[in-house]
C-alpha positions as CSV (number, residue, x, y, z in Angstrom):
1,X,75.8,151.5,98.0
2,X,78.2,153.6,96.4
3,X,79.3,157.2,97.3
4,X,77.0,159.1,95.0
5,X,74.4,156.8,95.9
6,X,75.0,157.5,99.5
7,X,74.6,161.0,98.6
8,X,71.4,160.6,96.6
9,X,73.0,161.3,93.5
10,X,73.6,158.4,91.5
11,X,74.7,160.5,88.1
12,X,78.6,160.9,87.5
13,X,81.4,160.9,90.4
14,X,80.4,161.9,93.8
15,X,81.0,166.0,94.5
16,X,82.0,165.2,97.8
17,X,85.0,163.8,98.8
18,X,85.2,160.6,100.1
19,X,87.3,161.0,103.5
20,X,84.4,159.2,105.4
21,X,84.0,156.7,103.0
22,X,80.7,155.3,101.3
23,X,78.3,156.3,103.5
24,X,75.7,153.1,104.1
25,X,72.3,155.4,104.5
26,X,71.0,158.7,104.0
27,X,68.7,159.6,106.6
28,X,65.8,162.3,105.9
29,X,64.2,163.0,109.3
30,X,64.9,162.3,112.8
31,X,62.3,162.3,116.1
32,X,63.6,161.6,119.7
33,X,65.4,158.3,119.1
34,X,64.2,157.5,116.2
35,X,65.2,158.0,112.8
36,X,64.1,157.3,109.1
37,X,66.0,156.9,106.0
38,X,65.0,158.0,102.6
39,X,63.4,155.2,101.8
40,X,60.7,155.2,105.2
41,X,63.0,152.5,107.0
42,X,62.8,153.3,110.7
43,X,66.3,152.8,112.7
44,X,66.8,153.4,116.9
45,X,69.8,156.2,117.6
46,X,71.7,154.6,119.7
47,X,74.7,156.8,118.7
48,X,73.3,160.2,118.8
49,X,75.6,161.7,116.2
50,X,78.3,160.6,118.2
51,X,77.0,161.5,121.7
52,X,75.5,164.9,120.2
53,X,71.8,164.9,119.8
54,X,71.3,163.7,123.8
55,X,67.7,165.0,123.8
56,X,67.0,163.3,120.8
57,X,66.5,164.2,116.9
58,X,64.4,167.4,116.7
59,X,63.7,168.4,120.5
60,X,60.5,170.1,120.1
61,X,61.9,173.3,121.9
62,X,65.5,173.0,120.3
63,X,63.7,173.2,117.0
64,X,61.2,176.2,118.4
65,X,64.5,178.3,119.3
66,X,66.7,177.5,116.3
67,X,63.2,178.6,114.0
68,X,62.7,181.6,116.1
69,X,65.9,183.0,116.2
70,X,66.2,182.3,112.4
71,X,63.3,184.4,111.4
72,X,64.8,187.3,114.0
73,X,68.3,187.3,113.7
74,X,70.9,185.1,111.9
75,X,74.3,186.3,112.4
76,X,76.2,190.1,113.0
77,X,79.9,189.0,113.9
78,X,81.6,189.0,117.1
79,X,82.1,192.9,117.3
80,X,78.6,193.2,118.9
81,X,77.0,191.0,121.7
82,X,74.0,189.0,121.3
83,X,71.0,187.9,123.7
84,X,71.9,184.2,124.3
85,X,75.5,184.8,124.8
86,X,75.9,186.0,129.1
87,X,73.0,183.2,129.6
88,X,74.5,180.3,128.2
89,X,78.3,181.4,129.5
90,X,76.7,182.0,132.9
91,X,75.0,178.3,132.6
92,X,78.0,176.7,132.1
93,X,79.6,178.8,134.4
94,X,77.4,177.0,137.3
95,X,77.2,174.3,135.5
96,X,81.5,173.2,135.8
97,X,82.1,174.9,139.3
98,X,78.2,173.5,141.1
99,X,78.1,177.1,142.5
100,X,75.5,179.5,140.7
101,X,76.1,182.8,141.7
102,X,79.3,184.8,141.7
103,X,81.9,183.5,143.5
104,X,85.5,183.3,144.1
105,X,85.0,179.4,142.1
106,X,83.9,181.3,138.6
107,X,85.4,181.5,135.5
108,X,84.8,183.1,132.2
109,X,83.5,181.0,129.0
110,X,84.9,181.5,125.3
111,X,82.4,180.3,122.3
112,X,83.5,178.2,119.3
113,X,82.0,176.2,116.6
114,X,83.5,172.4,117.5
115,X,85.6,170.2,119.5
116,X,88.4,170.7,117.9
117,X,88.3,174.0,118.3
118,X,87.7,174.5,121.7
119,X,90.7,172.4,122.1
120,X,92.7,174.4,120.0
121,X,91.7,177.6,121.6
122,X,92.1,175.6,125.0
123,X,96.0,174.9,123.6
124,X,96.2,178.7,122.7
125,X,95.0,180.1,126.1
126,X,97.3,177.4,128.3
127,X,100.1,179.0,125.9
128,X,99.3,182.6,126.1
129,X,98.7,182.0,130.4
130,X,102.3,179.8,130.5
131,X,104.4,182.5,128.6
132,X,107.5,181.2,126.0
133,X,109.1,178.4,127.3
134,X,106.0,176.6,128.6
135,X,104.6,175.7,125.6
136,X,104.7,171.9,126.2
137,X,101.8,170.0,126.9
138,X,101.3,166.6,127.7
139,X,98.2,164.1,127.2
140,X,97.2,160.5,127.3
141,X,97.6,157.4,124.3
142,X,94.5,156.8,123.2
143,X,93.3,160.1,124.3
144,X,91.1,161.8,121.1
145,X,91.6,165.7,120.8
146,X,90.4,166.8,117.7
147,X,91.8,166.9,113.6
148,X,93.1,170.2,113.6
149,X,96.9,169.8,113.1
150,X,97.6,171.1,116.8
151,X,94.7,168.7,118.6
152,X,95.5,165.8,116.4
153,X,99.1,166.2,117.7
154,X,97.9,166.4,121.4
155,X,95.8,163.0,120.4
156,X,97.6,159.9,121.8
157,X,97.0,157.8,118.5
158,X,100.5,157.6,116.5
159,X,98.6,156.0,113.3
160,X,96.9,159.2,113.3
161,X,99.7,161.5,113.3
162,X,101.9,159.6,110.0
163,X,99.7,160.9,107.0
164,X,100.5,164.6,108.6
165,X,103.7,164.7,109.9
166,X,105.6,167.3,110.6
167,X,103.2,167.8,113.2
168,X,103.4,170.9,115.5
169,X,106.2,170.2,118.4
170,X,105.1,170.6,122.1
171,X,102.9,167.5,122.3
172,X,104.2,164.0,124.9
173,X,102.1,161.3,125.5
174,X,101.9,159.2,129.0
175,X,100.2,156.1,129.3
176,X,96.2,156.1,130.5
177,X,95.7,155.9,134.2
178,X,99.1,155.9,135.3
179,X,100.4,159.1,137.2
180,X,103.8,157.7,138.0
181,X,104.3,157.8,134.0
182,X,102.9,161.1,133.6
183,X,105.1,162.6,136.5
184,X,108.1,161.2,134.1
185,X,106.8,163.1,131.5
186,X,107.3,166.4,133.2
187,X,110.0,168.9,133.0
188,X,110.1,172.8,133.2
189,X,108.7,173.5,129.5
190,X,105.5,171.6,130.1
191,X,102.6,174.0,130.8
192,X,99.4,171.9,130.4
193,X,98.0,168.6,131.1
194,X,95.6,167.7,128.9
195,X,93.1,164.9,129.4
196,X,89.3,163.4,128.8
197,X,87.8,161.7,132.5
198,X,86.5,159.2,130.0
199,X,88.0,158.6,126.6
200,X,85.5,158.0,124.2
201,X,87.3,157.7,120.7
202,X,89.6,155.5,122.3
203,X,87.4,153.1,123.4
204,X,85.4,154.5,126.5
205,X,87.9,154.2,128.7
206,X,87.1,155.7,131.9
207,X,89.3,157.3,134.0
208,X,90.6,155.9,137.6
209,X,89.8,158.4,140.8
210,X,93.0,158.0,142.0
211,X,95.1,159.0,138.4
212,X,92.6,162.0,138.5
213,X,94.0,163.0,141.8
214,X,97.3,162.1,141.2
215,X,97.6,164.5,138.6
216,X,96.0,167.5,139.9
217,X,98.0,167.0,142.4
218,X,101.1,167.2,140.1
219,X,99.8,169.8,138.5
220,X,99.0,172.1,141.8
221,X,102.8,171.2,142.8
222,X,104.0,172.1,139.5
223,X,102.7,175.2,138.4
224,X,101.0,173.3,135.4
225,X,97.4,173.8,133.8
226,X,95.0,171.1,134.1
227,X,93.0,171.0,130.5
228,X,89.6,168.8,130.8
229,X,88.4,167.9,127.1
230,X,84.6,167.4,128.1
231,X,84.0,167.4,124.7
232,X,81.8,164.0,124.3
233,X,81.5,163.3,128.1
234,X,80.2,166.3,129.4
235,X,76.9,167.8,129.9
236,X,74.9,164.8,131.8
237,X,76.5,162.0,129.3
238,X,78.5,160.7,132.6
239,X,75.3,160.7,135.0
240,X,77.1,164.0,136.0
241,X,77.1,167.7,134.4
242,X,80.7,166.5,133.8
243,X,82.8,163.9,133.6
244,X,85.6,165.4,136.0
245,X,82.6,165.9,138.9
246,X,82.5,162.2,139.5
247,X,86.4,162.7,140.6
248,X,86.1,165.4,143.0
249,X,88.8,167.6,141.5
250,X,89.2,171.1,140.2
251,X,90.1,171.6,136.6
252,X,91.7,174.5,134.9
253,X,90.4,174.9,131.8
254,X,87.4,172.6,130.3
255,X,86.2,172.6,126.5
256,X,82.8,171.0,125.4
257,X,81.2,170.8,122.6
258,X,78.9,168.1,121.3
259,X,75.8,167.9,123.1
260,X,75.9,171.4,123.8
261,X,73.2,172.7,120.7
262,X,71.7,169.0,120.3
263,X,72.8,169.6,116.7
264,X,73.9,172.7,115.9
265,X,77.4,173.6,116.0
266,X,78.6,175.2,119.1
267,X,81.4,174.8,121.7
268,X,82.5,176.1,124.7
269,X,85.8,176.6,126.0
270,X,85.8,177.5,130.2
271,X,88.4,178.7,132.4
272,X,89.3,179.5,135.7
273,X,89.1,184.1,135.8
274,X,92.9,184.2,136.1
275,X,93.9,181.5,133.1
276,X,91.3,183.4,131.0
277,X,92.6,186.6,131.6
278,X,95.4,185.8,129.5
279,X,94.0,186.3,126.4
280,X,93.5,190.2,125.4
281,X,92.1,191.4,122.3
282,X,93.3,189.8,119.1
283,X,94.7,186.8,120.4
284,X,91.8,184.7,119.3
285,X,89.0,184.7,117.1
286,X,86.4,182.8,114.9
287,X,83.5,184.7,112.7
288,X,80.8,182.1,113.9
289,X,81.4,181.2,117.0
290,X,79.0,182.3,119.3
291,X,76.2,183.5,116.8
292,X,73.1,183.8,117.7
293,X,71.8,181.0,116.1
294,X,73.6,178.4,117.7
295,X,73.4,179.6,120.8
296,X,69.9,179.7,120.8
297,X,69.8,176.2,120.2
298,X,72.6,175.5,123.2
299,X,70.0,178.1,125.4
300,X,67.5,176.0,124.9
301,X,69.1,172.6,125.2
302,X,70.7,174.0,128.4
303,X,67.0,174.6,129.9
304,X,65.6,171.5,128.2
305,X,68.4,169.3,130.1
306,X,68.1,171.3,133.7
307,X,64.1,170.4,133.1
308,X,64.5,166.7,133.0
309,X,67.8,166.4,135.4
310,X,70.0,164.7,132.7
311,X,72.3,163.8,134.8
312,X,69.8,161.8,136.6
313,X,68.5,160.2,133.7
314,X,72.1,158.9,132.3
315,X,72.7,157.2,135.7
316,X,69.6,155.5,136.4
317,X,68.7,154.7,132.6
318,X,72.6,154.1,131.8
319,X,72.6,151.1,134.7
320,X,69.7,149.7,133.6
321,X,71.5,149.6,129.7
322,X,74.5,148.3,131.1
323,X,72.9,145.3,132.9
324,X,71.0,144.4,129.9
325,X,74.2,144.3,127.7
326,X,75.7,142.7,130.4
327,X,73.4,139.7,129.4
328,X,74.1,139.0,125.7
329,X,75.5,137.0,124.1
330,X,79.3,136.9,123.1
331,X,79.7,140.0,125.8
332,X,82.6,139.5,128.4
333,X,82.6,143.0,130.0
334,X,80.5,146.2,130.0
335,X,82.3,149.4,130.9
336,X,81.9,153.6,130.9
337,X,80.2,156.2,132.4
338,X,76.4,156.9,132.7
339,X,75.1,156.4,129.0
340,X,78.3,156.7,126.8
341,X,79.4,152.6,127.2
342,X,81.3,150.3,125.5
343,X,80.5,146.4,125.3
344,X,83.5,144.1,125.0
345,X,83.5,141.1,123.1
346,X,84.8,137.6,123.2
347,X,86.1,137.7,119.6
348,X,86.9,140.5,117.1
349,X,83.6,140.6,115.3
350,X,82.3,144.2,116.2
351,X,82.5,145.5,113.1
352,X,80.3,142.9,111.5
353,X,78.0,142.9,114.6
354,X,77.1,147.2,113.5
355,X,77.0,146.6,110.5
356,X,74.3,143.6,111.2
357,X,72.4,145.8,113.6
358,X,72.3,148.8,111.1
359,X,70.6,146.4,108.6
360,X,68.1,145.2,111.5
361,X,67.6,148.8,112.3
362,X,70.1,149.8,115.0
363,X,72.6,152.6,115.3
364,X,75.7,151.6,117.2
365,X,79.6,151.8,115.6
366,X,82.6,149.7,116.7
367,X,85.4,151.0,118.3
368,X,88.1,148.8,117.0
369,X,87.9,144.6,116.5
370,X,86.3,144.2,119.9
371,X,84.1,146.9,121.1
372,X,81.0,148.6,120.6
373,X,80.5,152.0,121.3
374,X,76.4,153.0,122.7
375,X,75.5,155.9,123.1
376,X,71.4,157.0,123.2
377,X,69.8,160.0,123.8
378,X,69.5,160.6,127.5
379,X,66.1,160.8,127.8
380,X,65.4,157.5,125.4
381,X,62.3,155.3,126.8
382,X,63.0,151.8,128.2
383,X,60.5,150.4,125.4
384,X,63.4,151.7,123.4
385,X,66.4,150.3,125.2
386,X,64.4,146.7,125.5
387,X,64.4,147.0,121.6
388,X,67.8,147.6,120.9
389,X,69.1,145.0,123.2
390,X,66.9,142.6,121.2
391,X,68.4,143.4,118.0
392,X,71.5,144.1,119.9
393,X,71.4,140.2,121.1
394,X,70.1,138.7,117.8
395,X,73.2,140.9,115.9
396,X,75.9,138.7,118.8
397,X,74.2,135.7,118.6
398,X,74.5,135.7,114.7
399,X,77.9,136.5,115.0
C-alpha cells in the first residue's frame, strides 16, 4: 500500500508527510479491543496506541464525557479555570503519593498536551528549582524521553540524536540498572536524574529494586531531583498506579501522559509542593493544555480505572499473558511489568513475525530484530488473550 493509499487518497502525492512511513492500514472504528479497518477487517489491539487506549477503543463513558463536554464547553485558555481541572490534579495527586487527603506527602500537578511535553516542562521546572549552574541532568541509554529537541537529548539513543545535532547541552547518559555508573556521572552541575521504572521504547526493560534505591539514595545525598517519566508505564500499566510504586521509593517529580484520556491528548506533570513552587507566572505555558475537553476525557478515564481496579487487572491478567507467551514457539524469555511485556526471540525475525500477525489480524510492533512489544487494553477478556496467542503462535511458528 502506498502513502496516499494509506491515507485513503489514492489521487496525486500524499499531503502528509511521510516521517512514519507508509502506513499498512487505515482503521475506521475501534470497540474495546477490537478494531476494524476500512474495508470491515476485524484486528485484536494488542498495542493500544502504544499503551494509550488501556480501557479500550471508545470506552462507553470516555466517549459520554468527551460528547458532553463538547456540546457544553470546548476551550477558553488558561487565564480561567475549568471544572475538571482540581479533580483530575487532586486524582493524581493520590494517585502518585497513596495518600488521599492533604498531607505533608502532596504535591501540585501541571497539565500538558503529551509526553514529550510533560518531560520538557519536567526539564524546565528541575531547571528553574536547581538555579544556574545546575542545569545538568543525567538519564539512562536506552531510556525514551520524548522528540522535542530537549527530551530527545535526555533520550539515551545516540542514533537518535545525529540527524539533529547540535542538540541542547546538559544531557549524560549512564548505563541501565547500574548505580555505581550513574554515581560516576555526577558532579556539582547535575540537578536531575531522570529515569522510566520500566523502559518501554527501549525494549521493556524493567528496572532492578535495588538501582531504584541506589539512586534515590544518591539523589537524597546529593541534593539532586529525582525525575520519574511515567509516561507509558504509569496509571495501572505496571499492575501498579505507577511504575515507581513497585520499588518503594519517593520520586520528585513524575510526568504521565498516555493512558491518561484513553485517547485524547493530555499529560500531566506532578511534583513534590516545594519543587513545584519554583515556577511563578510566566515561566511556562501551553494554550491547550489542560482544556476542558481533554480533561473530561482523563476525568472520566480516571473514575472508569478506580471502578475496575486496573492495577489489579494488569497483574492478574498480565501473568496469565506472560505464561501463555512463555509457551510459543521460537520464544526464549518473557519479561516486563503487568501488561506492557516484551517476548524475546531465538532469532531476529520480529519484524516479520508483526507484520505476519497484522495480516492474520493482530496488533503487536517489534522492538528491534528480537523483540516484540504487547501491550492490550487492561481490561481485555481472556477469550481475547487465548486469540492472540493463537495467532501469536501460528505468526512464530511460520517464522
Amino acid at each position: 500500500m502506498t502513502h496516499s493509499e494509506a491515507m485513503g487518497d489514492g489521487d496525486g502525492p500524499c499531503p502528509l508527510m511521510a516521517n512514519y512511513g507508509a502506513p499498512p492500514v487505515l482503521f475506521e472504528r475501534g470497540q474495546g479491543t477490537e478494531l476494524w479497518d476500512r474495508d470491515g477487517r476485524r484486528y485484536l489491539d494488542f498495542l493500544t496506541g502504544l499503551a494509550v487506549v488501556s480501557l479500550g477503543h471508545s470506552h462507553p463513558v470516555v466517549a459520554a464525557a468527551v460528547a458532553e463536554q463538547a456540546s457544553k464547553l470546548q476551550h477558553t485558555s488558561n487565564l480561567f479555570a475549568n471544572e475538571h481541572q482540581a479533580p483530575v490534579a487532586r486524582t493524581l495527586d493520590a494517585l502518585i503519593t497513596g495518600t488521599p487527603g492533604p498531607g505533608p506527602r502532596h504535591g501540585q500537578v501541571l497539565f500538558q498536551n503529551s509526553g514529550a511535553e510533560a518531560n520538557e516542562a519536567a526539564l524546565k521546572l528541575a531547571r528553574k528549582y536547581q538555579g544556574r549552574g545546575r542545569h545538568v541532568v543525567v538519564s539512562a541509554f536506552r531510556s525514551f524521553h520524548g522528540r522535542t529537541l530537549a527530551t530527545l537529548a535526555a533520550t539515551g539513543q545516540p542514533e537518535k540524536h545525529e540527524p539533529f545535532q547540535p542538540l541542547p547541552e546538559g544531557f549524560r547518559h549512564a548505563t541501565w540498572n547500574d548505580v555505581d555508573e550513574f554515581a560516576a556521572a555526577l558532579d556539582p552541575t547535575v540537578g536531575a536524574i531522570l529515569l522510566e521504572p520500566l523502559q518501554g521504547e527501549g525494549g521493556v526493560n524493567p528496572a532492578s529494586p535495588e538501582f531504584f534505591a541506589g539512586i534515590r539514595s544518591l539523589c537524597d545525598d546529593r541534593g539532586i531531583l529525582l525525575i520519574l517519566d511515567e509516561v507509558q508505564c504509569g496509571l495501572g500499566r505496571t499492575g501498579e498506579w505507577f511504575g515507581f510504586q513497585h520499588f518503594g521509593i519517593e520520586p520528585d517529580i513524575v510526568t504521565t501522559a498516555k493512558a491518561l484520556g484513553n485517547g485524547m491528548p493530555v499529560a500531566a506533570v506532578w511534583a513534590r509542593a516545594d519543587v513545584a513552587a519554583a515556577f511563578k507566572p510566566g515561566d511556562h505555558g501551553s494554550t491547550f493544555a489542560g482544556q476542558p475537553l481533554a480533561l473530561a476525557a482523563a476525568r472520566a478515564t480516571l473514575e472508569v480505572m478506580q471502578e475496575i481496579d486496573a492495577p489489579a487487572l494488569a497483574r492478574s491478567t498480565g501473568a496469565a499473558l506472560a505464561d501463555g507467551l512463555s509457551t510459543l514457539a521460537r520464544v526464549n524469555s518473557v519479561r516486563g511489568l503487568g501488561l506492557l511485556l516484551a517476548v524475546e526471540l531465538d532469532r531476529p525475525v520480529a519484524k516479520s513475525v508483526g507484520a505476519a500477525c497484522l495480516d492474520a489480524g493482530l496488533i503487536v510492533n517489534a522492538l528491534g530484530d528480537t523483540s516484540i512489544r504487547v501491550a492490550p487494553p487492561l481490561n481485555v477478556s481472556s477469550a481475547h488473550v487465548a486469540e492472540a496467542l493463537a495467532i501469536l503462535g501460528t505468526a512464530l511458528e511460520e517464522s
